[in-house]
C-alpha positions, 0 to 999 in steps of 0.5 A: 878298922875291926869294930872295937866294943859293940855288936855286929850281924854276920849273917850265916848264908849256907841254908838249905834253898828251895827247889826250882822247878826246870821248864819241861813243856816248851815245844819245839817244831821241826817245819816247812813254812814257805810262805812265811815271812823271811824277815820273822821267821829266817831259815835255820833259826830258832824262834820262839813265839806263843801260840796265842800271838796271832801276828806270829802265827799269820807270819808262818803263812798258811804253806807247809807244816807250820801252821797246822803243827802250832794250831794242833798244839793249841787245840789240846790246852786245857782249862785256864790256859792262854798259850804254849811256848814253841820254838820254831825252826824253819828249813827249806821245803825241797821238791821230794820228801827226801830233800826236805829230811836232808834240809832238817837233818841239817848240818852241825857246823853250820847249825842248821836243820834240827841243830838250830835246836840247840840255839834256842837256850842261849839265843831266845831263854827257853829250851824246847824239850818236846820237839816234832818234825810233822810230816817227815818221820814217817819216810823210810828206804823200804829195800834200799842200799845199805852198804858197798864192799870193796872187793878188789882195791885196785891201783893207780888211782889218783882221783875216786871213780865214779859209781854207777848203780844199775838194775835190781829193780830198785831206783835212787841209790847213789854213793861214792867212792874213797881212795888212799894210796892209789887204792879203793878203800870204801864206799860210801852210800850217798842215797839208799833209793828203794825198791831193790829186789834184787842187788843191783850192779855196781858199775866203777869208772876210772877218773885220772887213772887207776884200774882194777877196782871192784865192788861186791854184791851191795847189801839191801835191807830197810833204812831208817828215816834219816832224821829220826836216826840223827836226833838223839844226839840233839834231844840229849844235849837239850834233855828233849823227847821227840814224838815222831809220826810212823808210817799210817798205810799199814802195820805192817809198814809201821812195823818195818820202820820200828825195827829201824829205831831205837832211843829212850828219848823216841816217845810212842809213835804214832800208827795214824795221821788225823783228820782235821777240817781246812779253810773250806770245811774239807777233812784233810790228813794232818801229822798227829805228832803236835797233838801229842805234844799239846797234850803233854803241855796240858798234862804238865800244866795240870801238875803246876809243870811237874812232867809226872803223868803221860798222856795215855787215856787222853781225849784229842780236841780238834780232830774230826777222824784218824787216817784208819781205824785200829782195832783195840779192845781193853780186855782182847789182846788178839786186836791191831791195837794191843800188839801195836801197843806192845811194840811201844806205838802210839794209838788212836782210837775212837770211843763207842757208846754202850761197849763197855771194854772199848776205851772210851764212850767217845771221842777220839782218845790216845793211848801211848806210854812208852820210849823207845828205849830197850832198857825197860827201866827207861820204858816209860816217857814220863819217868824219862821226863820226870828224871831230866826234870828232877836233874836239871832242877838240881843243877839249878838250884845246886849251882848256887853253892859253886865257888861260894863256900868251902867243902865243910860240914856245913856246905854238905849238909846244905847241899844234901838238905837242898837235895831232899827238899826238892825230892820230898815235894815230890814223894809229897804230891805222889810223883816220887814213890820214895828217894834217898839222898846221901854221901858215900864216904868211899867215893870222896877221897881226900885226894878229890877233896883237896881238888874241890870234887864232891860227890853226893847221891841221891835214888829215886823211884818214879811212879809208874804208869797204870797199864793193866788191871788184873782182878781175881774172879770166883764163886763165894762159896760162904755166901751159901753158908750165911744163906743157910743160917739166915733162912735157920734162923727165918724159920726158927723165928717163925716156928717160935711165932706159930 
């Protein structure tokens, strides 16, 4: 029964509700552990642990590139802090380099390899979104097949003949054939191999019958690094970037890998591997890719976890040596550093005291801003990840409104409140150069209205990264002019003395 005489509290709930801020630096790794124990760490399962757990940490074993991937991290944190989170996905370790990339490559249906990834938010509460597979970027099929032609299908085959490849000077290449119809309709490549200089034979043999087949001249060239060209599909889905490690021998190897890419999720590959000190005190090479990743977790915790800075300029902690020296000089552009850099890698370099355009007086610093991306609106890492963290805080904090309250004044109003609260404590702490918020009348028909579809909007300008200084040199003439009045007046002083 509705209250007859008296007073009654009806509390309005549509306000406008703080922001709260998305988790960007949990990491993820992408490794091979085969001493770890099998019960904690399965294969082709996401598994979350904190760096400082030194129970979990011995459960990876001392095998593979687990251990050193979460000590590398580790090793970067900065004041204050205890631990990073990591989520690590284990896979089998195969006998070449090539069946380890296949293992990590994994499958979608089965959601193994970089796939487990995707468990990780429902199955342990974090999402990693900054994700490494140490050791196993670098791998490319310099020369390798890329593709088979059909040139005469042939006919009668029930069954696809198999496919032999010869000669070339190449070796390791594979593929298969596909029929329909009695006939060859395609090949497809099952192993690039390598080292063709030539275009090798390709040999059909009938099985079941058929006959007439053949195959053209198979197309060589470079193939890309299976895993790196697979992730992209897995880092949108998580609003992840992935740190890869490129090819250290030469700059000419890395350059022939990074024509193979291409993603604005792919953040600065590295031109070097590290040098760390084992067990026994020996410098062993180690992936510099979980370095990278420490040094965002530092980064973001400095900025209360706000991805707002990149990690240009930052000195790397536990590393004794870089696999090779790569020139580079702040004011020469004419250095291996400087044309790396402009092909978007990631660089190491060692500081020298008493030079003054080198980067550092020392310490070993890392130098690296930009995605892989050819939109050069998207060209900086850490406007990728301050964009995702701006949307995913929207989508959490918006949420709340779904279901609970009509499309009204009111209700918009909150939601576009809600909106500008969240940018304004950005543009406040300088992350944000300035943003705008707002609903577009012409993009909200009464059509969609009546369906409960509303549309807002809302532009930001992320700060940009400081690269490059250039400061206007030249004489000053004037300073002559206020020298000539300065003596004048000197010697009229003097004059009026004597």
């Amino acid at each position: 029964m509705a209250l007859v005489v008296g007073i009654k509290h009806v509390r309005d709930e549509i306000e406008t509700l703080p922001a709260f801020g998305a988790e960007m630096s949990v990491a993820g790794l992408l490794v091979t552990a085969p001493a770890a124990d099998a019960g904690i760490f399965p294969l082709n399962t996401a598994v979350f642990i904190n760096s400082s757990d030194a129970a979990m940490v011995t459960a990876l074993g001392a095998t593979g590139t687990a251990a050193d991937a979460v000590a590398g991290i580790s090793a970067q944190l900065g004041d204050d802090q205890v631990a990073a989170k990591i989520v690590i996905v284990r896979v089998t370790e195969g006998s070449t380099p090539a069946e380890t990339i296949a293992n990590m490559v994994g499958s979608e249906a089965a959601g193994t390899g970089m796939w487990a990834f995707l468990d990780a938010p429902n199955d342990l509460s974090v999402t990693p979104r900054l994700i490494a597979a140490p050791g196993f970027t670098a791998q490319m099929a310099l020369d390798g097949i890329l593709s088979i032609p059909v040139t005469t299908p042939g006919t009668g085959y029930t069954t696809a003949p198999t496919v032999a490849i010869t000669g070339g000077g190449g070796t390791g290449a594979t593929a298969t054939a596909q029929v329909s119809g009695g006939a060859i309709t395609g090949f497809t490549v099952t192993n690039p191999g390598s080292g063709y200089t030539t275009a090798p034979t390709i040999t059909l043999t009938p099985v079941g019958g058929g006959s007439g087949g053949a195959a053209g001249v198979a197309v060589r060239g470079n193939v890309a690094n299976g895993l790196i060209a697979g992730i992209p599909t897995v880092l949108n889905r998580l609003n992840a970037g992935f740190i890869p490690d490129g090819p250290s021998s030469t700059r000419e190897a890395w350059l022939a890998w990074r024509e193979t890419i291409q993603s604005n999720r792919i953040f600065h590959p590295t031109v070097q591997d590290v040098k760390v000190l084992d067990a026994t005190g020996a410098a062993v090479t180690r992936p510099a890719s979980p370095r990278m990743i420490g040094q965002y977790i530092r980064r973001d915790f400095e900025t209360d976890g706000v991805p707002a800075r990149g990690i240009a300029n930052q000195p790397i902690y536990g590393i004794v040596g870089v696999s090779r020296p790569v020139a580079f000089n702040l004011t020469d552009d004419a250095t291996e550093g400087q044309e790396l850099l402009a092909f978007n890698a990631g660089i190491i370099v060692k500081g020298e005291t008493g030079v003054e355009n080198a980067i550092a007086s020392g310490g070993f610093v890392f130098w690296g801003t930009d995605t892989l991306s050819e939109d050069p609106l998207w060209m900086f890492a850490h406007v990728v990840r301050l964009r995702d963290y701006i949307e995913l805080t929207q989508v959490q904090t918006l949420r709340y409104y779904l279901g609970r309250y009509n499309i009204n004044v009111a209700t918009v109003n909150a939601i576009l409140n809600t909106m500008t609260t969240g940018l304004e404590r950005l543009t406040a702490r300088g992350y944000v150069l300035d943003f705008r918020v707002g609903f577009e009348p012409d993009k909200n028909s009464p059509e969609e209205l009546r369906l409960g579809n509303l549309q807002v909007m809302f532009r930001a300008e992320e700060a940009p990264v400081l690269r490059k200084i250039t400061i206007s040199s030249r004489r000053y003439r004037a300073a002559l002019d206020t020298l000539v009045q300065s003596v004048a007046t000197s010697l009229s002083t003097i004059g009026t003395a004597a």
